[in-house]
C-alpha positions in Angstrom: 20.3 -16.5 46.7 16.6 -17.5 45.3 16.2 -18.8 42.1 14.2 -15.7 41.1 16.7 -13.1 42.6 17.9 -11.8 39.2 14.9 -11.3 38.1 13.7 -8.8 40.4 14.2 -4.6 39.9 17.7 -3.1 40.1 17.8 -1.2 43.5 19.8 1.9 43.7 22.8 1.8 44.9 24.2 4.8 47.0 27.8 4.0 47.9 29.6 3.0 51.1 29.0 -0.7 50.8 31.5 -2.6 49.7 31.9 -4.6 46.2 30.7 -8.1 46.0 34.4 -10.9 47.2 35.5 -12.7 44.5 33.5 -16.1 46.1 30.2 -13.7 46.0 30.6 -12.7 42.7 31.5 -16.2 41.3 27.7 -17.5 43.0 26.2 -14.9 41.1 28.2 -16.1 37.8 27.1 -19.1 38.2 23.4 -18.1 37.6 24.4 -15.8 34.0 25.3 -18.1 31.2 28.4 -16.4 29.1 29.8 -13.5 31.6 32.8 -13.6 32.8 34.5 -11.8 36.0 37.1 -9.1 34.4 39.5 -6.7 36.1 39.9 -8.8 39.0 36.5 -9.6 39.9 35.7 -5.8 40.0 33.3 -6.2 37.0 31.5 -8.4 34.7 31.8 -8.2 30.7 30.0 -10.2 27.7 30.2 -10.3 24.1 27.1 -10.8 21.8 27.1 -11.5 17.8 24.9 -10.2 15.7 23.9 -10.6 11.7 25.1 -7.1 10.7 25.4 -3.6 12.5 21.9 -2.7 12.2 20.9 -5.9 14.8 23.9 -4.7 17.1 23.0 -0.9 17.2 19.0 -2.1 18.0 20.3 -4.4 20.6 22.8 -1.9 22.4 19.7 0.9 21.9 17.5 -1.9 23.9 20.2 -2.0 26.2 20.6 1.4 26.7 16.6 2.1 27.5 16.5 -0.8 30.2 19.5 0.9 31.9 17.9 4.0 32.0 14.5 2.0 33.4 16.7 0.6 35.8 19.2 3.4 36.9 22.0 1.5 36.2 24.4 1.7 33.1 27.0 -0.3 31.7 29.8 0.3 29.6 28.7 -0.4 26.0 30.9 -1.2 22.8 29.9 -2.1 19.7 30.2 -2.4 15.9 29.3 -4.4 12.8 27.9 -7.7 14.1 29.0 -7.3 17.7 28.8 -5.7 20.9 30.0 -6.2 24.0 28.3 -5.1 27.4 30.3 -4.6 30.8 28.8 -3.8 33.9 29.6 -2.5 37.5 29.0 -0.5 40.0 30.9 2.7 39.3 29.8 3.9 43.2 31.6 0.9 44.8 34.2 0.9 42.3 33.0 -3.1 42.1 30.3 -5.8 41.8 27.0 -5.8 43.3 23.9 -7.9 42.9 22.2 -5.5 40.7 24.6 -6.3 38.3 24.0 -9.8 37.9 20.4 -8.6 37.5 21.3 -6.4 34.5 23.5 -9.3 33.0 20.1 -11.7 33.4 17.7 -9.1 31.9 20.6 -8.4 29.0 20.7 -11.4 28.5 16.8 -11.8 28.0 17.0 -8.8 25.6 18.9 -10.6 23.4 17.2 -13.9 23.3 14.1 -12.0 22.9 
């Protein structure tokens, strides 16, 4: 894995690979500060605190337009001063790399 691989583009993902092994997935961890490997290793999950609801609701909006950029959407929850993102790839029913790439560019979303 480069140092630059989660910065690239999310590339779709059509099925009939399989999910990222537990040891795969933990490399990738290693690279996105605060996730952690949930449900077995099948996806990864973070939560983020805000100020006050309005901060959360603009952060999980800015979310919600880079996963349409991308073509790839989390699962979103959220409420006054927090949200929490979890991501995975429905079609393989676990992790894949672009994942780790929506975690990293989350995660620049909300240091930005």
């Amino acid at each position: 894995m480069s140092d630059d691989s989660l910065s690239g583009t999310c590339e779709p993902c059509r099925g009939g690979i399989p999910p990222l092994t537990k040891a795969e997935a933990d490399g990738y961890l290693q690279r996105v500060s605060g996730w952690e490997l949930v449900d077995e290793g099948l996806r990864i999950e973070r939560n983020f605190t805000f100020r006050n609801f309005k901060e959360a609701m603009d952060f999980v909006a800015s979310v919600g337009n880079l996963a349409e950029m991308q073509g790839h959407h989390p699962d979103i929850s959220f409420g006054w001063g927090w949200a929490k993102i979890s991501w995975q790839t429905k079609k393989i029913k676990g992790l894949h790399a672009n994942d780790f790439i929506m975690a990293a560019k989350t995660d620049q979303l909300f240091h930005s």
